[in-house]
C-alpha positions in Angstrom: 0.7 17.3 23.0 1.4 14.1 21.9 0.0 12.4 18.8 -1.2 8.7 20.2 0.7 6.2 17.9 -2.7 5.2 16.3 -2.8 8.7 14.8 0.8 8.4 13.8 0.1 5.8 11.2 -0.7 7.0 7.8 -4.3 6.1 6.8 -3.8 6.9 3.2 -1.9 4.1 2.7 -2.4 1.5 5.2 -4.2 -1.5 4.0 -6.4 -3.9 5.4 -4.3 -6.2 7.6 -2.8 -7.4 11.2 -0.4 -4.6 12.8 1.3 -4.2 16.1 -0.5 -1.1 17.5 1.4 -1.0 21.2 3.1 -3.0 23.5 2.9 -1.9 27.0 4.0 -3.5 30.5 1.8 -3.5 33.5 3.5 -4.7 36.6 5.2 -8.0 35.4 3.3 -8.6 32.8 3.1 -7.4 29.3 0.6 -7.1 26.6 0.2 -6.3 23.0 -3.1 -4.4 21.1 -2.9 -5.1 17.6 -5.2 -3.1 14.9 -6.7 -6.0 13.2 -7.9 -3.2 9.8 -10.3 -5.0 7.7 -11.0 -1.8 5.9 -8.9 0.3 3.4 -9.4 4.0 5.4 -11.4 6.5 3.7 -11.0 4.2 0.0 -14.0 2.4 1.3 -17.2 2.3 3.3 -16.8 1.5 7.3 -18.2 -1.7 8.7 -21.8 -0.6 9.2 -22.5 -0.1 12.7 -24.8 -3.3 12.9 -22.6 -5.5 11.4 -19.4 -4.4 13.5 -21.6 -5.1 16.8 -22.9 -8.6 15.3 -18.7 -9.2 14.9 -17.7 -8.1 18.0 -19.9 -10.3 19.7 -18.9 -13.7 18.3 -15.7 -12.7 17.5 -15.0 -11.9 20.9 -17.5 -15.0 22.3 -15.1 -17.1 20.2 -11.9 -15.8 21.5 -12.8 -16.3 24.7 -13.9 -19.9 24.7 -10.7 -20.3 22.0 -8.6 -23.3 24.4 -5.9 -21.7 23.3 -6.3 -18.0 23.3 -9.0 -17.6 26.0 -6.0 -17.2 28.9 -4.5 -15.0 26.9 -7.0 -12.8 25.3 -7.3 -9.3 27.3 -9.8 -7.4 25.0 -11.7 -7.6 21.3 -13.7 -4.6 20.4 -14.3 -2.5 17.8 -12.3 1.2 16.3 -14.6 3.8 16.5 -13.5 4.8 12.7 -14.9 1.5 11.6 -13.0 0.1 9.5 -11.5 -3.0 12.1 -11.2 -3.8 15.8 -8.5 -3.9 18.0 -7.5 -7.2 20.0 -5.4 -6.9 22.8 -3.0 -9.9 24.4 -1.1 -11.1 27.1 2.5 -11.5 25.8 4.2 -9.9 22.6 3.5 -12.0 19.9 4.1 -10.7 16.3 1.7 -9.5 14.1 2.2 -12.9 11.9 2.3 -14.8 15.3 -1.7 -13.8 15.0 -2.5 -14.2 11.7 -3.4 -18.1 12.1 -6.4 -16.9 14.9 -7.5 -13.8 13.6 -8.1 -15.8 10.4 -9.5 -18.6 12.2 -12.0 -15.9 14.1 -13.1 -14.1 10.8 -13.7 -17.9 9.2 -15.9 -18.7 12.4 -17.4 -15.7 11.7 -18.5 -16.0 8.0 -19.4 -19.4 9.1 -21.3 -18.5 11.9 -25.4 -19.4 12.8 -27.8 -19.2 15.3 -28.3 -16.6 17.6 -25.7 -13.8 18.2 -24.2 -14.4 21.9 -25.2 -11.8 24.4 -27.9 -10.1 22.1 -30.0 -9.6 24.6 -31.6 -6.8 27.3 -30.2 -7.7 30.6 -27.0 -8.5 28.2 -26.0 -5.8 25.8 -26.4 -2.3 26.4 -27.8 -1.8 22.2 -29.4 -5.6 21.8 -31.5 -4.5 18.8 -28.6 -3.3 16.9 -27.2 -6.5 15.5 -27.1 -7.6 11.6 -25.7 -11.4 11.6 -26.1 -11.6 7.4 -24.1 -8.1 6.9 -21.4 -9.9 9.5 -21.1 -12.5 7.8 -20.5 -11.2 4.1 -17.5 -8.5 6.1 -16.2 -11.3 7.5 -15.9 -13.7 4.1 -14.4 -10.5 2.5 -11.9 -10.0 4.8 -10.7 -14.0 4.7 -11.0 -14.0 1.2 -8.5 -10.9 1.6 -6.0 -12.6 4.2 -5.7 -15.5 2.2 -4.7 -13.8 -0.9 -2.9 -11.0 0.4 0.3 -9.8 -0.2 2.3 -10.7 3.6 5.3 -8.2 2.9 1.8 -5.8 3.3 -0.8 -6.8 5.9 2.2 -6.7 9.1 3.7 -3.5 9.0 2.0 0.4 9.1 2.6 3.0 6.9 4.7 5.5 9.7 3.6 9.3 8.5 6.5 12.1 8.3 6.3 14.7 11.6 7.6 17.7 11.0 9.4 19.6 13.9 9.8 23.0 13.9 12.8 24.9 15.4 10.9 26.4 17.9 9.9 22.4 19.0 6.3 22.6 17.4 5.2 19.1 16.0 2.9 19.2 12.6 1.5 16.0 11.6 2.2 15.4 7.7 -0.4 13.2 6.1 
């Protein structure tokens, strides 16, 4: 069976950052999911589950009133690891094509007060577990990150090695 190409990158030495994930065509039209990592994998502790809710919300409630990328945007949700979300898109930008909103999201996110959008009953399937202070201390680590980073780092993955076998067998090499 084939590895899925998220499981082909190698988590020991990705970094926190904006990477190309897939690009896929459906019909005419095609679109891009992009790993947007705002955790070093297994160096440091996952987004608490709370938190990474609280995020997705008004992440994604931003995004989708965004007058520029609301048309665009297909999906914003969360890795199941953790440690960042993926955002998927209409088109095939580049991963530093999205750096200017992902930034601009996380900022409206450290910035962010009031009520969480959609934390409620009849709207979210988990409306208790929300933690808006925790969000917003993720989210002012991560721009404090992207704005210092180091750019030859945070828009390509580490690829792992795969190791073939004569007889065709596939060994993943982390």
């Amino acid at each position: 069976m084939d590895l899925i190409p998220s499981f082909s990158v190698d988590h020991n030495r990705i970094v926190p950052g904006i990477f190309e994930s897939r690009v896929d065509t459906l019909g005419s039209e095609t679109v891009t999911t992009f790993d947007i990592r705002v955790k070093k994998p297994n160096a440091e502790p996952a987004v608490a589950p709370a938190a990474m809710h609280t995020m997705e919300h008004v992440i994604a409630t931003y995004l989708r009133n965004h007058a520029e990328w609301n048309d665009k945007l297909v999906y914003w949700g969360p890795m199941g690891c953790l440690t960042g979300f993926y955002i998927i898109v209409k088109g095939h930008p580049s991963s530093r094509d999205m750096f200017d909103i992902i930034l601009e999201s996380f900022k409206y996110m450290r910035d962010f007060e009031g009520e969480v959008p959609g934390a409620q009953p009849e709207n979210c399937g988990n409306y208790l577990m929300h933690d808006l202070p925790m969000a917003k201390w993720e989210a002012a680590k991560f721009v404090e990150y992207l704005e210092g980073a180091d750019k030859s780092l945070i828009f390509d993955y580490p690829m792992t090695e795969r190791l073939t076998l004569d007889n065709g067998l596939e060994f993943f090499d982390s």
